[in-house]
N, C-alpha and C positions, 0 to 999 in steps of 0.2 A: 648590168646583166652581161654576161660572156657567153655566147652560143659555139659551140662545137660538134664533132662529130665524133662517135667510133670509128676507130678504121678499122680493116680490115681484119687485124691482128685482135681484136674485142680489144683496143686498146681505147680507155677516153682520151682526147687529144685537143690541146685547147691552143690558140695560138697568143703568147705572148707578145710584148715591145720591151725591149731591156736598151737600157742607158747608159754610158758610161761616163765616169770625172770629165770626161772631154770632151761630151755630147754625143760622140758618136754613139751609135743606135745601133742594134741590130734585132728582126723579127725572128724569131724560132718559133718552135711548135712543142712541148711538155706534154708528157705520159701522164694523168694524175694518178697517185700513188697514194691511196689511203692508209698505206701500211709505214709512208715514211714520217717522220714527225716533225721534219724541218720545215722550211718555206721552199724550196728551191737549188734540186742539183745543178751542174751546167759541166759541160765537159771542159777538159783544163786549158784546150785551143780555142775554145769559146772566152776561156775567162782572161788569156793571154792578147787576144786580138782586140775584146773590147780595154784592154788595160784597165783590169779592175783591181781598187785599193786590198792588200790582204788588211785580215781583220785578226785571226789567231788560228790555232791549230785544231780543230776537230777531231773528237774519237766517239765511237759508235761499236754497238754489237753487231753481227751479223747473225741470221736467222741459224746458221751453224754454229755460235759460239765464237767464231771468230771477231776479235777487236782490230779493228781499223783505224786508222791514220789520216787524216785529209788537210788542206788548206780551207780555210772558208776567207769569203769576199766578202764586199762591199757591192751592191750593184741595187740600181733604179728598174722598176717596172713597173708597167703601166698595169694597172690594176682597177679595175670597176669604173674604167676613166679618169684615176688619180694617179699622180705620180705616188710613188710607195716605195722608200729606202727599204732594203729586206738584205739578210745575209743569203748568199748563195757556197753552198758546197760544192768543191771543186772535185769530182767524182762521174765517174762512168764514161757512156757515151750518148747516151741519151738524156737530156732532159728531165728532171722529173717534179713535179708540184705535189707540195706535201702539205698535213696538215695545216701548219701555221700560217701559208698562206690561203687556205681556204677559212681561217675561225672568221666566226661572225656571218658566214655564206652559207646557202643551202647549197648541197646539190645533188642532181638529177641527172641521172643515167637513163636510158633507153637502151640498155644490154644488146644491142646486135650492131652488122655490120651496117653503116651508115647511121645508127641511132641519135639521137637527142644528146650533149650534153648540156647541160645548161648552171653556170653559176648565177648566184643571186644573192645581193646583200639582204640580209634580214632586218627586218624593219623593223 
């Protein structure tokens, strides 16, 4: 189970553990993003500093029609207490957790500031 908070922003906000080839680690914090359908944005200074493997080139709509360009990686995270290989898109500035890293999870929002989030594998 993954407990989180809304902040401020009504954003749900969950804190990650991300791995990289080398071992080193580093902790973030991910906006969840029901609207994306990947596993996992990461900004491109995040994905440079953990030295994560590329995997190939990513293209995507945007909600304007606009078609995007991206790198996607390689990178480890810790997930419901396992480790969990997942591609990460190299993209934004923020963080953001997408469908595919939540399938198989419920989850539960508490809509305001300070709120409940909570993931949960489905049993």
């Amino acid at each position: 189970m993954i407990l989180r908070v809304v902040n401020a922003a009504h954003e749900a906000v969950v804190a990650l553990s991300l791995q990289g080839p080398a071992g080193q680690s580093q902790d973030i914090e991910a906006v969840v993003d029901t609207g994306y359908s990947g596993f996992l944005t990461l900004p491109t200074a995040l994905v440079a500093e953990l030295g994560l493997p590329f995997a190939y080139i990513g293209q995507a709509f945007l909600a304007n029609d606009d078609e995007v360009s991206f790198d996607v990686h390689d990178v480890t995270v810790l997930w419901d207490g396992k480790a969990r290989r997942i591609e990460a898109d190299a993209t934004g500035s923020t963080p953001l957790l997408g469908m595919l890293l939540l399938d198989g999870h419920n989850l539960n929002i508490d809509v305001e500031d300070g709120g409940r989030v909570v993931i949960q594998a489905k049993t």
